[in-house]
C-alpha positions as CSV (number, residue, x, y, z in Angstrom):
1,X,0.0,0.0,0.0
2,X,2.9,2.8,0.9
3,X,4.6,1.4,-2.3
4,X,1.7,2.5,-4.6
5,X,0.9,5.5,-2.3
6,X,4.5,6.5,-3.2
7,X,3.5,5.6,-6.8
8,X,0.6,8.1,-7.1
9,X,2.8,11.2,-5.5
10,X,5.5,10.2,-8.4
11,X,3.2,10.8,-11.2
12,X,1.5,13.4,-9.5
13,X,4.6,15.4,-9.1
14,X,6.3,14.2,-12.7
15,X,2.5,14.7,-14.1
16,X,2.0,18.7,-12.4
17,X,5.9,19.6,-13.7
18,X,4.6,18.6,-17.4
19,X,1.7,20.9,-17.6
20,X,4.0,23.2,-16.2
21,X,5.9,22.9,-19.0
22,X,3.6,23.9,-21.3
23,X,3.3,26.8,-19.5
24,X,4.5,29.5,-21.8
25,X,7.5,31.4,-20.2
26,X,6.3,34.9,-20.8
27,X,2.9,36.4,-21.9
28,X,3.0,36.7,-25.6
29,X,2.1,40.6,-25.3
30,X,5.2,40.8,-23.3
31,X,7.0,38.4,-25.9
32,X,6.1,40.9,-28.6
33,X,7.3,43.9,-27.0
34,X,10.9,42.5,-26.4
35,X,11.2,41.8,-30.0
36,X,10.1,45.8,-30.3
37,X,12.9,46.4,-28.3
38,X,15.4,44.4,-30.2
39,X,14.1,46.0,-33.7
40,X,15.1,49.4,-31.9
41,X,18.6,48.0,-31.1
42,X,19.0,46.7,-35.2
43,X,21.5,48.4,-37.7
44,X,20.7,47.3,-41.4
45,X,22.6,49.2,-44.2
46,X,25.6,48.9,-45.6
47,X,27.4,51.8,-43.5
48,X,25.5,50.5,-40.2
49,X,23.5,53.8,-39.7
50,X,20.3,52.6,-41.1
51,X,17.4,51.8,-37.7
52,X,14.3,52.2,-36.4
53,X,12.9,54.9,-34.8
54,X,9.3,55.8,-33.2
55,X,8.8,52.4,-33.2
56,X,4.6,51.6,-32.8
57,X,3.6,47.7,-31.8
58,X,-0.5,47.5,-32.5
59,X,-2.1,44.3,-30.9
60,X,-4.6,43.5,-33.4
61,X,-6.2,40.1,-31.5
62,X,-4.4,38.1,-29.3
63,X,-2.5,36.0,-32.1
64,X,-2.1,39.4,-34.8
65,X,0.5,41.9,-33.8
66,X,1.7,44.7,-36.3
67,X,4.9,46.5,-35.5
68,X,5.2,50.4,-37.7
69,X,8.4,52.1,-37.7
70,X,10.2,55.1,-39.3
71,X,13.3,53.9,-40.9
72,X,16.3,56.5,-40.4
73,X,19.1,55.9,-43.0
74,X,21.2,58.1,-44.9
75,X,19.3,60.0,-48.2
76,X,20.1,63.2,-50.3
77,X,17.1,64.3,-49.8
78,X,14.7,64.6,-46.3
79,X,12.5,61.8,-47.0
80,X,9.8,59.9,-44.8
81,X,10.6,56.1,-45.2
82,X,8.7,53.7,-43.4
83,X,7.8,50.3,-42.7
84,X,5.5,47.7,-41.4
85,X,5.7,44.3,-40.4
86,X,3.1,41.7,-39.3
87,X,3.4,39.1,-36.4
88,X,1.2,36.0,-35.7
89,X,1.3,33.7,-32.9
90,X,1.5,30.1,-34.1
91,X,2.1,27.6,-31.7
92,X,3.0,30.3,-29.0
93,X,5.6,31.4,-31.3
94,X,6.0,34.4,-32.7
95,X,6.3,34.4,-36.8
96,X,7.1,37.1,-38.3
97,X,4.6,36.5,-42.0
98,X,4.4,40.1,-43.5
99,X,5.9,43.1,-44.3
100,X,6.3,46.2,-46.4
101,X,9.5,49.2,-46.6
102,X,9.2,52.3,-48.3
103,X,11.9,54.0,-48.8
104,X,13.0,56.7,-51.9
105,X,14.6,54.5,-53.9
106,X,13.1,51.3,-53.4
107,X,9.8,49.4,-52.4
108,X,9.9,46.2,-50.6
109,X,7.2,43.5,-49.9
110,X,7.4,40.1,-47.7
111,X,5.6,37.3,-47.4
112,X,7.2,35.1,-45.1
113,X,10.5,34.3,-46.5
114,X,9.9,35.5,-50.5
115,X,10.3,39.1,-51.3
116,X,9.8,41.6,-53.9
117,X,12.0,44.4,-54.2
118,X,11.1,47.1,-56.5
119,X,14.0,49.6,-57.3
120,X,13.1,53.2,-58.8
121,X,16.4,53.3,-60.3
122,X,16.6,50.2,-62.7
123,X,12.6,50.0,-63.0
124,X,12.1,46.3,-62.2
125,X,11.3,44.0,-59.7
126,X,13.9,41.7,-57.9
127,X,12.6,38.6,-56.0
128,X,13.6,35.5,-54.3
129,X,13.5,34.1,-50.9
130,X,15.3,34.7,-48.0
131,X,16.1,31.9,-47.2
132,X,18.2,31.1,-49.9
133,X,19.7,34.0,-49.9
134,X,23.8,34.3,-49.4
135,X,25.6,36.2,-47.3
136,X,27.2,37.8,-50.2
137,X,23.8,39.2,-51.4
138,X,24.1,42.7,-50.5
139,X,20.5,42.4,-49.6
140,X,20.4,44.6,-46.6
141,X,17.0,45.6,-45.0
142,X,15.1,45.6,-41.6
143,X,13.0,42.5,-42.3
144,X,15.7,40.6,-43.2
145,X,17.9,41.8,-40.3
146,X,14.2,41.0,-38.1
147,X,14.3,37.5,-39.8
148,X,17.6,36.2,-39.2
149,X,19.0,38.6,-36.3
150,X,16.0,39.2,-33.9
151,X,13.8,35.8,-35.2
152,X,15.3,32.6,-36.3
153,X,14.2,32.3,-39.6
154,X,10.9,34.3,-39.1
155,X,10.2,32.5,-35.9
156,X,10.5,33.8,-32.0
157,X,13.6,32.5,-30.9
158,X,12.8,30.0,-27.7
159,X,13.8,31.1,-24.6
């Protein structure tokens, strides 16, 4: 009887530590601001002094999240570029699955890992996929510096 008393607190005890395993870590609102605050931390252009600033995170529903940002970066000309990228919660993960820059010499638009990239100066669309992409590329943006430097591959990194 003591043996299978013993038995029951076991798997009681094993039984309460796996549900509290599932337990996420943090509350994905949280989750979704720290990425905020590693976007504002981010340098993406060739010379380092492209970032984020007046950075705005917009909880849509509990598993849609929409980060909007000014992109500061170095132009002739005072321009207002922007962007826009779109979270969802999949599996209590964080993927990053959309997103759009607007800058004066290019337009960019993501979908996941492909992306279009039109240029104003050679008037034609590049696209491909990120992650295909090689590090010689010269592809330098904020979504892919979000996708591979903030998020691993598009996904929250676990904790």
């Amino acid at each position: 009887m003591g043996r299978a008393l013993c038995l029951i607190c076991l798997l009681l005890v094993l039984g309460g530590q796996f549900v509290w395993a599932a337990v996420p870590t943090a509350d994905p609102i949280a989750r979704i601001e720290a990425i905020k605050e590693q976007m504002q931390k981010l340098r993406f252009c060739f010379n380092d002094s492209c970032f984020f600033r007046s950075l705005k995170l917009t909880i849509e529903s509990p598993t849609q999240a929409t980060i909007a940002a000014a992109i500061d970066r170095p132009a002739g000309v005072m321009v207002n570029d922007t962007a826009e990228y779109h979270f969802s919660l999949i599996d209590d993960k964080w993927h990053l699955t959309s997103g759009e820059e607007y800058t004066d010499v290019a337009d960019y638009s993501y979908k996941g890992s492909n992306y279009e990239i039109y240029s104003v100066h050679s008037s034609r669309v590049v696209s491909g996929n990120l992650d295909s992409l090689s590090p010689l590329s010269g592809l330098k943006s904020g979504y892919l510096a979000i996708y591979n430097k903030v998020l691993q591959r598009g996904e929250e990194r676990s904790p």
